[in-house]
MARDO-642791 format. One line per field, with one value per residue (C-alpha): x negated, y negated, z negated; residue number from 1. Coordinates in pm, 1 decimal. Each point is the difference from the previous one (the first is absolute). Layout:
# residues N
X = c(X;...);
Y = c(Y;...);
Z = c(Z;...);
num = c(NUM;...);
//
This chain:
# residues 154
X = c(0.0;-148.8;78.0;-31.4;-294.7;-43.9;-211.5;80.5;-311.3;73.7;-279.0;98.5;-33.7;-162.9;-161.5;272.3;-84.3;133.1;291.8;143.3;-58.8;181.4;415.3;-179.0;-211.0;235.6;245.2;-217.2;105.7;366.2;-81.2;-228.7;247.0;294.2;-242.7;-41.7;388.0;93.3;143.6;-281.0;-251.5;-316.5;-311.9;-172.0;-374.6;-123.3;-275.2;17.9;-318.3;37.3;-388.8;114.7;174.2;-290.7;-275.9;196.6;140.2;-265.1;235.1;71.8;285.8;250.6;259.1;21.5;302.1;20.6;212.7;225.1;339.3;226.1;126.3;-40.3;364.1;-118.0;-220.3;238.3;209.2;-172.6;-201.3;289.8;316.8;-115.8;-102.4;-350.4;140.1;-5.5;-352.2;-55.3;198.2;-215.9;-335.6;-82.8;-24.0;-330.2;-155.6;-132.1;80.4;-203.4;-42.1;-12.3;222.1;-24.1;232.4;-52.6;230.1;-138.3;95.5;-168.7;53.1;187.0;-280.6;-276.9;37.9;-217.0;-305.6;-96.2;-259.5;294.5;268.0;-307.9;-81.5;421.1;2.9;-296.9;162.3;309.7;-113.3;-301.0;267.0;359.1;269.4;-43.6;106.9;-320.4;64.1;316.9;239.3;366.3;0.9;-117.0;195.2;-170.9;106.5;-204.2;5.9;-74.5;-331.3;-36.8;8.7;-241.7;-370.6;-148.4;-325.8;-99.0);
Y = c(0.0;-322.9;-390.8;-341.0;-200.5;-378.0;-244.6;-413.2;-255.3;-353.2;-281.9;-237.9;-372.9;-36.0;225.7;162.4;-208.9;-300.3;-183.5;24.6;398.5;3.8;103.3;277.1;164.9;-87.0;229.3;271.8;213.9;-24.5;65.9;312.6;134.8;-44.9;191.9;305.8;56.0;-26.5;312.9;123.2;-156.2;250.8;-142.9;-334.5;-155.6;-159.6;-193.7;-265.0;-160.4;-10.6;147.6;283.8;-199.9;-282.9;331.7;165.8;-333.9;-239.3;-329.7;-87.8;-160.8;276.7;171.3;342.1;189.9;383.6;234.5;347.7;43.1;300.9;-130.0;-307.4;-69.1;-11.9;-254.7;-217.4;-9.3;-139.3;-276.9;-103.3;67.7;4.7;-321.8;60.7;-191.1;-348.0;18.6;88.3;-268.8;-279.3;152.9;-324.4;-174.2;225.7;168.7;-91.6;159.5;267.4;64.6;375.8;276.0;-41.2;310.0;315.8;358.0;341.7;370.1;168.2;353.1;15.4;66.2;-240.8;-349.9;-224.7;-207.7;-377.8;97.0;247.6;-298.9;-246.7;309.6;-45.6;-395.3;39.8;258.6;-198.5;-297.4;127.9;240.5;-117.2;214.7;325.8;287.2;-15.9;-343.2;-203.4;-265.9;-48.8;-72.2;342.1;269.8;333.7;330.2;237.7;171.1;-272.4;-10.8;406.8;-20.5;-245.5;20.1;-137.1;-171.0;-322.3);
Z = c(0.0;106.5;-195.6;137.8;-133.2;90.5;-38.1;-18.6;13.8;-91.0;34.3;-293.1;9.4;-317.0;-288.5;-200.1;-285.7;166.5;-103.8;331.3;-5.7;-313.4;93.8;206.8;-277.9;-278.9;232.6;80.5;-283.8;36.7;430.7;-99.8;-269.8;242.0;237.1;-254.7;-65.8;366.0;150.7;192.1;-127.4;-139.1;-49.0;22.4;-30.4;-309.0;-13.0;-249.4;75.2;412.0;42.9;140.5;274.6;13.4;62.0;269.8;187.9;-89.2;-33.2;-372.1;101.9;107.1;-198.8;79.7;-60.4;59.0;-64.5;91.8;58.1;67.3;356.9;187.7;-122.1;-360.6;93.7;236.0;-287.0;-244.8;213.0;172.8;-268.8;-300.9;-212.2;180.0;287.0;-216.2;-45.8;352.3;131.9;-167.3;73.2;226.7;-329.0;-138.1;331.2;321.8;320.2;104.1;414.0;26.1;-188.3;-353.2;-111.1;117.3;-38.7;38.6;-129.7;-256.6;-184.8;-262.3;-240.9;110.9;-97.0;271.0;-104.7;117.4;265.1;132.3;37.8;112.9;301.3;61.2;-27.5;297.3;152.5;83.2;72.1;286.0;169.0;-117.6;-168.7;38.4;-221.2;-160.9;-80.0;18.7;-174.2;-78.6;391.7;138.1;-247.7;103.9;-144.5;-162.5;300.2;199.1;-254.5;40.3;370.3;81.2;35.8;-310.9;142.8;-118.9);
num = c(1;2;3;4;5;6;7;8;9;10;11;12;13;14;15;16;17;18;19;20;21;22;23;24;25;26;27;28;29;30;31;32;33;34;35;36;37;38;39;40;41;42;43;44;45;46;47;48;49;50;51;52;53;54;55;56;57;58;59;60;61;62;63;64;65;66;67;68;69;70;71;72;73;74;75;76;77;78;79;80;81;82;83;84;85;86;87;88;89;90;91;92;93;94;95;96;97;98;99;100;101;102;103;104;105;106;107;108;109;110;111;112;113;114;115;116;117;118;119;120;121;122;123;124;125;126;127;128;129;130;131;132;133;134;135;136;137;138;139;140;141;142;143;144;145;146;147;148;149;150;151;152;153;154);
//
């Protein structure tokens, strides 16, 4: 049995310790609980500290979010109709547009839970060849067949 793991980049416009970073962190426990008790939802990266991200990305100023969900219909759900969707709606105010794919979807087993320099490998992935079952968005939903089927070469 295969999940959906994602990953979400955002380049922010100041250090998280500025005041006008501050409704976005001050909300990022209420966003990451909602995240947790959303049908669906199974796993998600902590790193409280962001070196993690920083070593495998090499810009200090992203905010990595990763996580795996049961479907790709868990996860529409809660970015798009669940409370998740106010936060989303005023990230203009705390992050700057980024010119290539900064979220990325792929299929993983059940039992493996994906690591940074997998989802960075996606993040390329997707945006040197496109969507592709390999790698894809909310735009491009490919089955787990669709991801069985094809030839898995980066």
């Amino acid at each position: 049995m295969y999940y959906l793991a994602q990953l979400n980049i955002a380049k922010t416009l100041a250090s998280l310790e500025d005041p006008i970073m501050a409704d976005f962190v001050n909300n990022l426990d209420r966003i990451n609980a909602l995240a947790e008790s959303s049908p669906g939802f199974v796993w998600r990266l902590k790193d409280d500290d962001d070196t993690m991200a920083e070593s495998v990305f090499g810009d200090h100023s992203l905010v990595i979010n990763m996580s795996v969900w049961k479907s790709i219909d868990d996860l529409f759900n809660f970015t798009y109709k669940s409370d998740h969707i106010e936060i989303f709606a005023r990230r203009k105010e705390w992050f700057s547009k980024i010119d290539s794919f900064h979220m990325v979807f792929w299929y993983v087993k059940q039992d493996h839970f994906p690591t940074l320099e997998e989802a960075k490998a996606r993040l390329d992935h997707i945006n040197t060849h496109g969507e592709t079952p390999f790698a894809f968005t909310f735009k491009r939903k490919y089955s787990v067949d669709d991801y069985l089927n094809h030839n898995l070469t980066i």
